[in-house]
KOLLOLUM-860180 format. One record per residue: residue number from 1; x, y, z of N, C-alpha, C in turn. Coordinates in nm, 4 decimals, always signed. Each point is the difference from the previous one (the first is absolute). Layout:
N
(pt NUM (X Y Z) (X Y Z) (X Y Z))
...
//
This chain:
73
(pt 1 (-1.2766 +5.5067 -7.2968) (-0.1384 +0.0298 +0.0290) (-0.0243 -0.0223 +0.1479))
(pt 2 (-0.0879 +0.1346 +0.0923) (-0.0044 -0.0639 +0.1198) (-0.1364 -0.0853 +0.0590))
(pt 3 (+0.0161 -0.0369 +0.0773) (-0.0884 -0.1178 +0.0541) (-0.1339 +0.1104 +0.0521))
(pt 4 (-0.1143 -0.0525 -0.0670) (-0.0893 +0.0999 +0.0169) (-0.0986 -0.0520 +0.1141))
(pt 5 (-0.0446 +0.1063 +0.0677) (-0.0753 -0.0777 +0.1082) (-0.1258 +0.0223 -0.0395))
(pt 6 (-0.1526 -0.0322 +0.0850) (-0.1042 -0.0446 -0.0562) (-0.0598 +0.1495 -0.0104))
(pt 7 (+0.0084 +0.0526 +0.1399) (-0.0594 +0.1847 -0.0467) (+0.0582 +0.1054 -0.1125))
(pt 8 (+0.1139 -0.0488 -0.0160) (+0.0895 +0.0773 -0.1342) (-0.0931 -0.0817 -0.1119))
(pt 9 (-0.0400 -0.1289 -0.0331) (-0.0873 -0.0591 -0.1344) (-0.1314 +0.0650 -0.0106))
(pt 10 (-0.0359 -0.0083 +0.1468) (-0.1822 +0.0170 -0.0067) (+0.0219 +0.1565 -0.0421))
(pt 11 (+0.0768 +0.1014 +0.0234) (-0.0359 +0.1296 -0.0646) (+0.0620 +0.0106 -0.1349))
(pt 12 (+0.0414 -0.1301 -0.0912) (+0.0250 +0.0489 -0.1278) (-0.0866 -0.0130 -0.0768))
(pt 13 (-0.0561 -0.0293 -0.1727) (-0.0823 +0.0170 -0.0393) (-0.0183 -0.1349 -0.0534))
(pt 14 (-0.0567 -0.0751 -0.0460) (-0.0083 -0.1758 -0.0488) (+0.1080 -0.0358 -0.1483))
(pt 15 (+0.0150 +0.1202 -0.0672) (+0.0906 -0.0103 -0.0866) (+0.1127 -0.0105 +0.0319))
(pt 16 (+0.0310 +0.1186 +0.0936) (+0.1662 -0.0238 +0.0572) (+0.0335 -0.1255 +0.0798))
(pt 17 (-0.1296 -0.0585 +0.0848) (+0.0090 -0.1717 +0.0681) (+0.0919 -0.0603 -0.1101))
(pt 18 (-0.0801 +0.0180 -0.1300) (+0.0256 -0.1237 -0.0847) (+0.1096 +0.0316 -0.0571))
(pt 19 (+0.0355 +0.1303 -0.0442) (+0.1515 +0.0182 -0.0161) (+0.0748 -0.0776 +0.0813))
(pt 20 (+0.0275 +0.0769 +0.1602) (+0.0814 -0.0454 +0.0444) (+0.0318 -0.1531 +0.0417))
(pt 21 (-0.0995 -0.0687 +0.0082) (-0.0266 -0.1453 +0.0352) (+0.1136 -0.0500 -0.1715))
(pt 22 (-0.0556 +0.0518 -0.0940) (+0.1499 -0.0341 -0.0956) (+0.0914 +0.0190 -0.0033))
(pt 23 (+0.0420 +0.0746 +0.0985) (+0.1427 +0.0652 +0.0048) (+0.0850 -0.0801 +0.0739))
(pt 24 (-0.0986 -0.0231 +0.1402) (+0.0628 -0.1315 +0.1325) (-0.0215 -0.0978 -0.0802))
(pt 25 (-0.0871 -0.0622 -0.0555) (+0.0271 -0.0977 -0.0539) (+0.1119 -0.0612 -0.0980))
(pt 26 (+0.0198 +0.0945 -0.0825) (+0.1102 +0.0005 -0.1200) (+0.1417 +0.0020 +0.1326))
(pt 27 (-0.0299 +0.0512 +0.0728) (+0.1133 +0.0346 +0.1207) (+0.0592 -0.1698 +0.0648))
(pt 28 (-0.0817 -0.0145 +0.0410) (-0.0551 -0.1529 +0.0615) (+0.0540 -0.0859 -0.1158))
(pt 29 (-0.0521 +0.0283 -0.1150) (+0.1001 -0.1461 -0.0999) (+0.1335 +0.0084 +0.0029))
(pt 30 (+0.0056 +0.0993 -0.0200) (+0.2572 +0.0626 +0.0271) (+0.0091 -0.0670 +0.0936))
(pt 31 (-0.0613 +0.0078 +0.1640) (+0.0459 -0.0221 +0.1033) (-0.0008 -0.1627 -0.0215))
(pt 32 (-0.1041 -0.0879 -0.0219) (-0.0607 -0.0763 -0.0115) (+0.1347 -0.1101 -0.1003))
(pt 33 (-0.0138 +0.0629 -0.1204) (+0.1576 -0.0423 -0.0813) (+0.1051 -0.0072 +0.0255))
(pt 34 (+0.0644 +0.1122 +0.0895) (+0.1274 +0.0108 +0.0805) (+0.0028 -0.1412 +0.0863))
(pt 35 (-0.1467 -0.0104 +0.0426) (+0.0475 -0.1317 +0.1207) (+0.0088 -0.0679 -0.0532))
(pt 36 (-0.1041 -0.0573 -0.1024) (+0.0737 -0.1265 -0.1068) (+0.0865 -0.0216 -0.0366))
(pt 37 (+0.1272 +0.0801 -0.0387) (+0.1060 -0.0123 -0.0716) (+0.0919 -0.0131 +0.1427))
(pt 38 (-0.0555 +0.0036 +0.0959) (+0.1213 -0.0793 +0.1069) (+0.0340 +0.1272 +0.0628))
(pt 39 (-0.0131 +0.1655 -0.0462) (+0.0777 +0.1137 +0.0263) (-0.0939 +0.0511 +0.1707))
(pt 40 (+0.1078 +0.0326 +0.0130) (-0.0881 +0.0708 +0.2108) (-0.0524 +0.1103 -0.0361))
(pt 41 (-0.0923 +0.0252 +0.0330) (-0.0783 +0.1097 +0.0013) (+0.0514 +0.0888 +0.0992))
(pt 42 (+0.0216 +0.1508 -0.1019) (+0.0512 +0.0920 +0.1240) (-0.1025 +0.0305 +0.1288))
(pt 43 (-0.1289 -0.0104 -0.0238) (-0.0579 +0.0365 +0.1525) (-0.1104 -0.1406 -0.0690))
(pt 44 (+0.0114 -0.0798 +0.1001) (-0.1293 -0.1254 +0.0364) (-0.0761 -0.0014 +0.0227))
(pt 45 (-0.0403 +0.1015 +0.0605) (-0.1280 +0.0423 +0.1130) (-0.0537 +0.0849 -0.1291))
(pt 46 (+0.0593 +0.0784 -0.0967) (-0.0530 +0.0293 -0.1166) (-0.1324 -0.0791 -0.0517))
(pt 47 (+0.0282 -0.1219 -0.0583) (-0.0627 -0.1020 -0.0412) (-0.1442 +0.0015 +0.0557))
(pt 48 (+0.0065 +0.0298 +0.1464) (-0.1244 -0.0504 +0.0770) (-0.0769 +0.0893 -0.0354))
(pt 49 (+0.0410 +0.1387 +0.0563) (-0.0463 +0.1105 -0.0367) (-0.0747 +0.0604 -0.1336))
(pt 50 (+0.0581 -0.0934 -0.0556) (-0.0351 +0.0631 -0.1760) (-0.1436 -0.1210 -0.0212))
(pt 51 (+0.0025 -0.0708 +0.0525) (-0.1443 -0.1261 +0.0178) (-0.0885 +0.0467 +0.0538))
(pt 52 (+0.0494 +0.0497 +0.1217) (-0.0947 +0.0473 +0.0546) (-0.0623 +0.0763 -0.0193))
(pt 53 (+0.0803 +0.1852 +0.0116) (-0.0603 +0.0804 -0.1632) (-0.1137 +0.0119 -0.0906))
(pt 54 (+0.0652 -0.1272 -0.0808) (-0.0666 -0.0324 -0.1145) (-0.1797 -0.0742 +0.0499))
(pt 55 (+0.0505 -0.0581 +0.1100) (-0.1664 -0.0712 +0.0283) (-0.0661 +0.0859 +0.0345))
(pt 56 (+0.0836 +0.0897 +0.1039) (-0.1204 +0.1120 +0.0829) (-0.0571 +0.1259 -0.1113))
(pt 57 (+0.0747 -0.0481 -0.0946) (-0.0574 +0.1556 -0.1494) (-0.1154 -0.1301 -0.0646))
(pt 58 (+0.0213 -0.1200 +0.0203) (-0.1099 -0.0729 -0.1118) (-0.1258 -0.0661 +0.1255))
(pt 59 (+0.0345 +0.0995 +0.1331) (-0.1192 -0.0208 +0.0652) (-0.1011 +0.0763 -0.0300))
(pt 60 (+0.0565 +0.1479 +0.0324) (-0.0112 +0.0915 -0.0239) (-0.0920 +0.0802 -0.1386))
(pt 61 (+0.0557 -0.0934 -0.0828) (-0.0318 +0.0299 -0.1201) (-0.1395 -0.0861 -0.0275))
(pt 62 (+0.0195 -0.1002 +0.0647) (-0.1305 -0.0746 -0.0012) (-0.1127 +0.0791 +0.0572))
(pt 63 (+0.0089 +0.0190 +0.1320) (-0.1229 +0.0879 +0.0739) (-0.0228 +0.1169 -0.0666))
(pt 64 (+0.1203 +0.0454 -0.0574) (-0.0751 +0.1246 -0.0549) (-0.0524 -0.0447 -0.1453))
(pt 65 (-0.0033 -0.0855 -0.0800) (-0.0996 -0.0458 -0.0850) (-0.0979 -0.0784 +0.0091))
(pt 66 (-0.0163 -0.0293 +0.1499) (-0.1538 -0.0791 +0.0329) (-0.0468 +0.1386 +0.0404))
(pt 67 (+0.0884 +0.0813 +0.0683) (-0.1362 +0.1214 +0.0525) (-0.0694 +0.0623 -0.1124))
(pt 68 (+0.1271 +0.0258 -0.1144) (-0.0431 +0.0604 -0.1179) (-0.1536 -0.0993 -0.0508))
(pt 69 (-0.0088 -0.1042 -0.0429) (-0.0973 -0.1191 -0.0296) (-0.0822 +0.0521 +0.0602))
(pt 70 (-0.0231 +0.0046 +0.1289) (-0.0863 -0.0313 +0.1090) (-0.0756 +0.1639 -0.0111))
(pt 71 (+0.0787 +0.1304 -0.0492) (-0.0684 +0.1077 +0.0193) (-0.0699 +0.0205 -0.1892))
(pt 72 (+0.0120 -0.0789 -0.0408) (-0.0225 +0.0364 -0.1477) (-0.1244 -0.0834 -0.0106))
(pt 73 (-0.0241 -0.1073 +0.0415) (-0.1415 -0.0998 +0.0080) (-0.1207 +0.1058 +0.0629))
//
């Protein structure tokens, strides 16, 4: 999966956010397990990336459900 940047999220639709935020995430536990079990991770910098990712889609996802809130009141 590639590392999505913030203008590639803001033009998808709030469903696909939440898809994909499960996808890195489920992604993120493999990576996450591999390190536990002692094994090297083929790319390291992976790891960061996939956190990061994942926060900037559950920022994302936030503002766009306060704007949603905020235009429905």
């Amino acid at each position: 999966m590639a590392i999505l940047r913030s203008e590639e999220i803001r033009d998808m639709p709030l469903e696909e956010m939440v898809e994909k935020r499960g996808e890195l995430r489920a992604e993120y536990s493999k990576e996450q397990a591999l390190l536990a079990t002692g094994t090297a991770p083929e790319n390291p910098g992976r790891i960061r990336a996939l956190r990061r990712t994942i926060a900037r889609l559950n920022t994302i996802i936030q503002q766009r459900e306060e704007q949603e809130r905020l235009n429905n009141e």
